[in-house]
C-alpha positions in Angstrom: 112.9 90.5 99.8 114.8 93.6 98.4 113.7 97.3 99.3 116.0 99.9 97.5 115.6 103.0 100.2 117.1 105.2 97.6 115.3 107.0 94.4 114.3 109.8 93.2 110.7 109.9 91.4 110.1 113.7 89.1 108.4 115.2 86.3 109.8 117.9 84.5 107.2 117.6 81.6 104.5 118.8 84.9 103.1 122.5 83.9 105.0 123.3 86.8 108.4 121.9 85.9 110.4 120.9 88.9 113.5 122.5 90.4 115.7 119.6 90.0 117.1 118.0 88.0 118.9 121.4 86.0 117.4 121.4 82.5 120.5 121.0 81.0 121.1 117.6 82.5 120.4 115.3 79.7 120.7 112.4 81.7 118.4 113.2 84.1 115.9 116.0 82.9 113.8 113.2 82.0 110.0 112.2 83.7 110.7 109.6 85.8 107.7 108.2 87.8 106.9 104.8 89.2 106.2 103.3 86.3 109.6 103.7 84.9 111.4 102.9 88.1 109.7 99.5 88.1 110.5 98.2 84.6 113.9 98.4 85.5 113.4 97.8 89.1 110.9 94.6 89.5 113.2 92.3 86.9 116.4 93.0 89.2 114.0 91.6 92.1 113.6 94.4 93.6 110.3 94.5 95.9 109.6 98.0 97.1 111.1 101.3 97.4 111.8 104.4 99.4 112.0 107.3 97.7 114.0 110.4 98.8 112.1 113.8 97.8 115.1 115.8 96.3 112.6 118.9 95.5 112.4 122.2 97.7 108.9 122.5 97.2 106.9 121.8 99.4 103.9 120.3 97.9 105.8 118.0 95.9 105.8 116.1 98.8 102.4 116.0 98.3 103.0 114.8 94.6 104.9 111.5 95.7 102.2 110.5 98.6 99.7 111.1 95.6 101.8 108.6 93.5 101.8 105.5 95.8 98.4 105.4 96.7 97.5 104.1 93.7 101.2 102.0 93.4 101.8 100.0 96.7 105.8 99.3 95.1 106.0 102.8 97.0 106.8 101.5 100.6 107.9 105.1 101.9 109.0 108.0 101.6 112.0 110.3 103.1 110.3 114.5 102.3 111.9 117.5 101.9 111.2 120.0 104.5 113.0 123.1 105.9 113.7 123.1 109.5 114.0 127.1 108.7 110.5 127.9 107.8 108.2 128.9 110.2 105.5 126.7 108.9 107.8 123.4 109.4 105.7 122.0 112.2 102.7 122.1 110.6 103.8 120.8 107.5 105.1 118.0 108.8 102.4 117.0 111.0 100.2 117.5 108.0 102.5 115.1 105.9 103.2 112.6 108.3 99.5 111.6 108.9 100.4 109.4 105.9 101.9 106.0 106.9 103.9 106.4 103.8 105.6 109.8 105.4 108.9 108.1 106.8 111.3 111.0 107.6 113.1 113.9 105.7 116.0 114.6 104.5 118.2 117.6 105.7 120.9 119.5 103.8 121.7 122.1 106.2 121.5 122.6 109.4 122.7 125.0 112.6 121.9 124.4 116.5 118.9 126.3 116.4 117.4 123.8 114.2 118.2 120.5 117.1 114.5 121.2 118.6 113.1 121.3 115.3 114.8 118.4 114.1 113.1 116.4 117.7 110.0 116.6 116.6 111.3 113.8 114.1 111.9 111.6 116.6 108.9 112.5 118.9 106.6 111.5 115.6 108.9 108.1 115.3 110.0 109.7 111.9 113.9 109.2 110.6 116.2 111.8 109.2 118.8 111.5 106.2 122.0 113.5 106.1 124.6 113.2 103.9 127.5 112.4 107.5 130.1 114.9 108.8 130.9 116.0 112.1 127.0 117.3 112.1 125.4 113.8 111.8 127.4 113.5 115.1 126.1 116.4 116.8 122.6 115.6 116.3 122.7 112.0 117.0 124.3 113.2 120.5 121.3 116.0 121.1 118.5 113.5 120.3 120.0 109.8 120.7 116.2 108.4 119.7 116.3 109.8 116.5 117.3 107.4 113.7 119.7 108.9 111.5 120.8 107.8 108.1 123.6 109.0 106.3 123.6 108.4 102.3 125.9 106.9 100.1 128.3 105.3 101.5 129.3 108.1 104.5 131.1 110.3 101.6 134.0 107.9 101.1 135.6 108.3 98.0 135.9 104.8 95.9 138.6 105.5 92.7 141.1 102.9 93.9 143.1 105.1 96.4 143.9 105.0 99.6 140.4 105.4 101.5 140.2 109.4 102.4 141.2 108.9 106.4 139.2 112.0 107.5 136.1 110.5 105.9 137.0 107.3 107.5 137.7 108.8 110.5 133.9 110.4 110.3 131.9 107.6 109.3 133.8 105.4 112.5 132.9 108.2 115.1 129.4 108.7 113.5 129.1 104.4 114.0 129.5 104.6 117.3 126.4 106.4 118.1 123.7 103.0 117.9 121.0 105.7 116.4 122.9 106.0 112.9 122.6 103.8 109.7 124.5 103.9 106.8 123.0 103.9 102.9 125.4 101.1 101.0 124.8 103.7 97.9 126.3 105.9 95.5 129.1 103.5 95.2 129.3 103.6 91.4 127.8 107.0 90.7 128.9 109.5 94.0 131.8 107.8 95.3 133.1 106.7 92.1 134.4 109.3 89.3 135.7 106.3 87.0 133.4 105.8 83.8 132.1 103.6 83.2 132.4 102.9 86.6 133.9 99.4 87.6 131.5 96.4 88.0 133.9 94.2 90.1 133.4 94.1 93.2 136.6 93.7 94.2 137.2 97.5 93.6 135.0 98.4 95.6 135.0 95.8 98.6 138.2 97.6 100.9 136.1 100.4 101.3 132.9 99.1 102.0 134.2 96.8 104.5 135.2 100.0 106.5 132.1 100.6 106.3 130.3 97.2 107.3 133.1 96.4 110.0 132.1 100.1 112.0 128.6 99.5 111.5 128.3 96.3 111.7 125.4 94.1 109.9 122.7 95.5 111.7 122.9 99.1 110.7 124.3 98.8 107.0 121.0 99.6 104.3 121.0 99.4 100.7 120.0 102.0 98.2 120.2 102.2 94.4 120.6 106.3 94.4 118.5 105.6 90.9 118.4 107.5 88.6 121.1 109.4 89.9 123.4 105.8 89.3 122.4 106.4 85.4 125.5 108.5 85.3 127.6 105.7 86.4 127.4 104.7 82.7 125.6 101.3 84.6 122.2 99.8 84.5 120.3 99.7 87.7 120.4 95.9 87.4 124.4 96.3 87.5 124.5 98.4 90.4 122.2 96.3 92.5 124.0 93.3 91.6 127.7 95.1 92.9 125.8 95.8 96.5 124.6 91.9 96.0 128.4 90.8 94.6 129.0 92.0 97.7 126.9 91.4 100.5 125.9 87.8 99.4 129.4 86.1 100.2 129.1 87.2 103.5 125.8 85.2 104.8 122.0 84.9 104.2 121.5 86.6 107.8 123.6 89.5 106.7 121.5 89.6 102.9 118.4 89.6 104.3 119.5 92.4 106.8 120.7 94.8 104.1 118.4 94.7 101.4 115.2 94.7 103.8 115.1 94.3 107.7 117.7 97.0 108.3 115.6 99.3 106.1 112.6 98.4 108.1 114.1 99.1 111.8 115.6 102.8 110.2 112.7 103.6 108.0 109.9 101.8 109.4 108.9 101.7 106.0 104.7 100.2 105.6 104.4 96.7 104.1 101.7 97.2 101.6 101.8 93.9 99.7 
């Protein structure tokens, strides 16, 4: 089984537009709903996904848990809400009613916010961050929150020398047992070469930072689709670098990354 935990699903043709992708973004500023994600999706073997609200608004929250009730491909999804606005309680006990309603994801942050952010936990909800010393901080103040940080903890991946103090990051942020790392963004985020490089041996020194500090049981994979699109790559190519990969290294360890990791951080529903 293969879950992606990592797309992004918008319409700018809505009435409404959206407020991301930036209109002038050619690549991007296209509708892209389930439908689309699956043609390209399903052939690669992909099973399920998570998708990871990148809107500020708040009811397009709404407008993904609308799209997978009728599409069961849709096995969760991480929101978008602000710790900051008063109403944050309320909206996410209003969203998380839904099974689908996995966690949100969190930009930016202060102390203040530590109480908001444990009534994640105390509603068995996740939270994505992006890493840094702050990932560190809150997995300290709330230890039973699972914590995910995307694409690949922010190590750079051009060929150089890995970045130490992103190294140095990732490695603290592994030692807390609540944090997972996202195995995404490899070609697209962490990679400025285009196209970017298909062999996996370009990529391999700094992902086995990576899997070595947090080991095969905390190490999740995610397409960051259609984000990857500006990798010059197909989605079928940058799946197959996580499996180029992850493969060589054991069944136990495949089956851990493209599914049952995902499930113990997400929780994600199996609707099949």
């Amino acid at each position: 089984m293969i879950i992606d935990t990592h797309v992004h699903l918008y319409d700018p043709s809505r009435p409404e537009g959206t407020p991301w992708p930036p209109k002038d973004d050619l690549i991007l500023n296209k509708p892209t709903r389930t439908d689309r994600c699956k043609d390209l999706a399903v052939p690669a073997g992909v099973d399920g996904v998570v998708v990871v609200e990148c809107s500020e608004w708040v009811e397009d929250n709404q407008w993904v848990l609308d799209l997978a009730k009728d599409d069961p491909f849709i096995v969760g999804l991480v929101g978008n809400l602000d710790p900051h606005d008063d109403a944050f309680e309320s909206h996410l006990d209003r969203f998380s009613k839904d099974p689908i309603y996995r966690g949100i994801r969190a930009r930016l942050w202060d102390p203040d916010d530590i109480d908001k952010l444990r009534l994640l936990s105390d509603r068995d909800l996740s939270l994505d961050l992006g890493g840094g010393e702050r990932t560190i901080e809150i997995a300290d103040a709330i230890p039973e929150l699972r914590i995910i940080i995307n694409h690949s903890a922010g190590i750079k991946m051009d060929g150089d020398e890995p970045d130490q103090e992103a190294v140095d990051l990732a490695r603290r942020a592994a030692e807390r047992p609540n944090v997972f790392c996202k195995l995404s963004g490899m070609m697209d985020l962490r990679c400025t070469i285009r196209p970017a490089p298909t062999d996996v041996g370009h990529y391999a020194p700094y992902l086995d930072i990576l899997l070595d500090a947090f080991g095969e049981d905390r190490m999740i994979f995610g397409s960051d689709w259609p984000v990857s699109d500006k990798s010059e790559r197909t989605y079928g190519e940058v799946l197959q670098l996580a499996q180029d990969y992850v493969h060589p290294k054991g069944e136990a360890l495949t089956r851990k990354v493209f599914s049952e990791n995902a499930k113990a951080a997400y929780k994600w529903v199996d609707r099949t």
